[in-house]
N, C-alpha and C positions, 0 to 999 in steps of 0.2 A: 225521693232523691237518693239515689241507691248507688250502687258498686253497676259498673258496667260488665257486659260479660266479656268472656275469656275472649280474648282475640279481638275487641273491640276499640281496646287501648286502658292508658292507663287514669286519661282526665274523666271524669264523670261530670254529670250537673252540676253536682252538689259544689266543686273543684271548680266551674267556673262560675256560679254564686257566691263564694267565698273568694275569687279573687278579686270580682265587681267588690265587694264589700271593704276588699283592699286597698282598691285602687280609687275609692273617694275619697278616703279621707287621706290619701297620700298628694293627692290633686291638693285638695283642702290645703293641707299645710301649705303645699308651695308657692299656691296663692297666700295665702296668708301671710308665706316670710315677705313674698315679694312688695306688699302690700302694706307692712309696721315697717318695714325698712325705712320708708318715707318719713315714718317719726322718729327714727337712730332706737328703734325696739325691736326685739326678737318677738316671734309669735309667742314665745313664753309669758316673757315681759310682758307683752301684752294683755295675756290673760291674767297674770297677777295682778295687775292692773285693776281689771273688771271684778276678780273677787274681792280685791280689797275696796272697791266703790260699793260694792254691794253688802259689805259688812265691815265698815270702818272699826278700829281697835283688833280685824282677826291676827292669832299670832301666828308666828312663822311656822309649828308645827301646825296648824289648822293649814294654812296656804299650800302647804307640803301636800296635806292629806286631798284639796282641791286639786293640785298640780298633779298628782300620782309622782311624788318627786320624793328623793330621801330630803331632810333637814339640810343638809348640809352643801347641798345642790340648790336648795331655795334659800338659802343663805346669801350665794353667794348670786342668785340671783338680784333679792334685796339690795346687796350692797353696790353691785348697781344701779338700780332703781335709786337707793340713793346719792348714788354720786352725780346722776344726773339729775339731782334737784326734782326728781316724780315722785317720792316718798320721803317718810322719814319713819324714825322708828322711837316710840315714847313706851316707858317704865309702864309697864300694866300696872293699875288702882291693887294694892293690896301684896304685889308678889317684884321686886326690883328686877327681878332674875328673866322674867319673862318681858319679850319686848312686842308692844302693841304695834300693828302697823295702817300710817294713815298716808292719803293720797296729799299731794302738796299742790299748792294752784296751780302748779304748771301742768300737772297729770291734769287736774281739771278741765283745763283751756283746751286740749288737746282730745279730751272725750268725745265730743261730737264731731270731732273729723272720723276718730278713730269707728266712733258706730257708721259715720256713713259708709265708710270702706268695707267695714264686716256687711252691712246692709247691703252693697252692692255685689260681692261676693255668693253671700246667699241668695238674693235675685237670680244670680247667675245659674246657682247650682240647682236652685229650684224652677227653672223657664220651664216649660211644658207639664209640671205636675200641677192638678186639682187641687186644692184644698185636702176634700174626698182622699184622694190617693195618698199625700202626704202624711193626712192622717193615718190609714192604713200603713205604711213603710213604719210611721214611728212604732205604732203600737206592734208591730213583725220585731224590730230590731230590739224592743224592750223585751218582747219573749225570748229574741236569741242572748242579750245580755244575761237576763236571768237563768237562762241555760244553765250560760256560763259561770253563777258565781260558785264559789267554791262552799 
């Protein structure tokens, strides 16, 4: 996937593989906002959500670092979350300063709507790919990630 030649233009392959690569997880999101709206949550929300089901007690810098968010952006996420009664925030064991974060039964209650919508969404995005292929794509997009790290 190379430079086109002179006179040929200026998008190459490579320019429209990179915009394909754009353009789903732009998709993605929009489904996705459209789609937690139905429970009063941002697709953030949402996902904080899910890291914090899947490691109850993580703190707001670890959720930062899940979110690719600064602190102070997941902060104020949090506080959200808990003012609508889906979190709360309790004193980490050992340290007062750090504050633990845990799902509240209402986030509970709402979990298996919320995976079925994510389930349905990736059904969608995944209709005509194999298994097979699927696999393939991940293990492509992990090479291009690692590419990328710095």
């Amino acid at each position: 996937m190379g430079n086109t030649a002179p006179g040929k233009g200026y998008l190459t392959e490579a320019d429209d593989l990179v915009f394909l690569l754009e353009e789903v997880p732009r998709k993605l999101r929009k489904l996705f906002d459209a789609s937690t709206v139905k429970f009063g949550l941002s697709r953030t929300q949402w996902r904080a959500l899910g890291y914090i089901y899947r490691t109850p007690g993580l703190t707001q810098t670890e959720l930062a670092k899940h979110l690719e968010m600064e602190r102070a952006s997941v902060g104020h996420v949090i506080d959200q979350l808990e003012k609508a009664a889906f979190v709360e925030r309790r004193s980490a064991e050992g340290n007062r300063r750090i504050w633990a974060l845990h799902l509240l039964p209402k986030a509970i209650e709402i979990l298996p709507s919320l995976r079925t919508a994510a389930d349905r969404i990736y059904e969608r995005v995944l209709t005509g790919i194999s298994e097979e292929e699927a696999d393939i794509v991940k293990d492509m997009l992990a090479i291009m990630s690692s590419n990328l790290e710095d």
